[in-house]
Kinemage of the C-alpha trace (Angstrom):
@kinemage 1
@onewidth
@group {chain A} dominant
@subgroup {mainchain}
@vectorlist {calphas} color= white
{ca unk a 1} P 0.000 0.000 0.000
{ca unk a 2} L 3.114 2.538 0.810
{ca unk a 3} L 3.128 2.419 -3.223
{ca unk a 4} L -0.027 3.886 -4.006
{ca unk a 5} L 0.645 6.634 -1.134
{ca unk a 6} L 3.588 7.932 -2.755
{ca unk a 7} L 1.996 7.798 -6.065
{ca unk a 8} L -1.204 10.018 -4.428
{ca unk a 9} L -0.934 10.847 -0.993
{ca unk a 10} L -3.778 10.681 1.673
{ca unk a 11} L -3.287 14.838 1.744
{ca unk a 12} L -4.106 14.779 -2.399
{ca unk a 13} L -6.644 12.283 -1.790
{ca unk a 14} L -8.908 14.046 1.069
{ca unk a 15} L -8.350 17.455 -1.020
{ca unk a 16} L -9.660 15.453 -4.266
{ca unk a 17} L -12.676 14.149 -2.360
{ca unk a 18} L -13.319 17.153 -0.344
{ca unk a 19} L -17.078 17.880 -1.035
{ca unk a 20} L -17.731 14.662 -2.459
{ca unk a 21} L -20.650 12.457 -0.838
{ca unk a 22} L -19.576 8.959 -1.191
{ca unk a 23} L -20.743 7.732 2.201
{ca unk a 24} L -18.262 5.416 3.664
{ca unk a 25} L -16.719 4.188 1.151
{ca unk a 26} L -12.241 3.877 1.119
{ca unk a 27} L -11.724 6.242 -1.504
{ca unk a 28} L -8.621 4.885 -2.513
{ca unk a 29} L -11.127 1.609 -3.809
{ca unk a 30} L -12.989 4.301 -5.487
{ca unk a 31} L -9.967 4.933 -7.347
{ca unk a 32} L -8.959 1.600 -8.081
{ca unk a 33} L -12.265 1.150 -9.575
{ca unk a 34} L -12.315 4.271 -11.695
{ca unk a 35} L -8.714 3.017 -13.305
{ca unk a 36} L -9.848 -0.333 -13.784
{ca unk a 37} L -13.087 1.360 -15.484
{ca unk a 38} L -11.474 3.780 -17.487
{ca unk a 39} L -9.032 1.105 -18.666
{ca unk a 40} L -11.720 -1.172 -19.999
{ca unk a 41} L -13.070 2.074 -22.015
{ca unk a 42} L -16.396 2.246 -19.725
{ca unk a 43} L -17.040 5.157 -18.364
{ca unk a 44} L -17.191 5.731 -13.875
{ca unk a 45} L -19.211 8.705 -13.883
{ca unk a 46} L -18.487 12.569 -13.745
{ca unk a 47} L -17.813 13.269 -10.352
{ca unk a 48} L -15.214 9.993 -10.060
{ca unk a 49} L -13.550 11.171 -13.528
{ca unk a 50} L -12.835 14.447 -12.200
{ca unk a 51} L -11.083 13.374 -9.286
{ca unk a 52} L -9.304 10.946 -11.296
{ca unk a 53} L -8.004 14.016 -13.415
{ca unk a 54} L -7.778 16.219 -10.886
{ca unk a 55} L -5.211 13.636 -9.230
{ca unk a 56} L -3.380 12.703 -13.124
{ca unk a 57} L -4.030 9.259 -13.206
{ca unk a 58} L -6.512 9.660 -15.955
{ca unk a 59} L -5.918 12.361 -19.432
{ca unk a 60} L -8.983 14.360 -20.795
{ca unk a 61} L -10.089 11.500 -22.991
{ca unk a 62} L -10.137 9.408 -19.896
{ca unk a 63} L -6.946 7.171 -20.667
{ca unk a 64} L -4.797 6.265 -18.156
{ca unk a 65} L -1.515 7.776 -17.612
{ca unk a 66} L 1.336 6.578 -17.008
{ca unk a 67} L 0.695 7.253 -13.036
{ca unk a 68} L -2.463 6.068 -13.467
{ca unk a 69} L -1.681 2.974 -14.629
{ca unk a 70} L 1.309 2.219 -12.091
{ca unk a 71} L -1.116 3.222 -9.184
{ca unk a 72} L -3.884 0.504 -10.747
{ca unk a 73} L -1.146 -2.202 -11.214
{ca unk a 74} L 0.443 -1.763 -7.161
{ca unk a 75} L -3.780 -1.287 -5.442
{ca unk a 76} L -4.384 -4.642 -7.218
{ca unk a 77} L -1.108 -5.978 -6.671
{ca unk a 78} L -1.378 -5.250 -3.381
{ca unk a 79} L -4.798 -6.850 -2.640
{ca unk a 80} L -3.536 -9.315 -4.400
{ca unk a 81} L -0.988 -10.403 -2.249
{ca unk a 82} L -3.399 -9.548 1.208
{ca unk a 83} L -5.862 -11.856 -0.169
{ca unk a 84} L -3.346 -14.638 -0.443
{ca unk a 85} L -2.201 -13.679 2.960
{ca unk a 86} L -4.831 -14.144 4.466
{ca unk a 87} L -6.308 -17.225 2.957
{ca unk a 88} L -3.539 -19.194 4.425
């Protein structure tokens, strides 16, 4: 997880939610679902594309960039590896 926070720090991440409403949700899965979204060309909704550019992990045409990618890749990566954990 220390990968992700360099990539987008929970400072940038509570400024790029500030407002928002998404209940209780881990914004940093709201992420990780946007990226996964926008890189199977479907579309996560305004407010969640926004932040995504706001933060440069997605361009205007809602490709991922090269930050956005990398911070998909380590957040399932690292899940990855919990889930494993834990199963054992």
């Amino acid at each position: 997880m220390s990968r992700v926070k360099e990539l987008v720090s929970d400072e940038e991440l509570m400024k790029a939610f500030a407002g928002t409403h998404y209940g209780n949700k881990d914004y940093r899965d709201i992420i990780k679902l946007g990226l996964l979204k926008s890189a199977c060309k479907y579309h996560s909704g305004y407010t969640t594309s926004q932040i995504l550019k706001r933060l440069e992990l997605i361009k205007e045409n809602l490709k991922l960039t090269k930050k956005g990618r990398q911070y998909l890749y380590d957040s399932i990566q690292y899940s990855s590896i919990n889930t494993v954990v834990e199963k054992k």
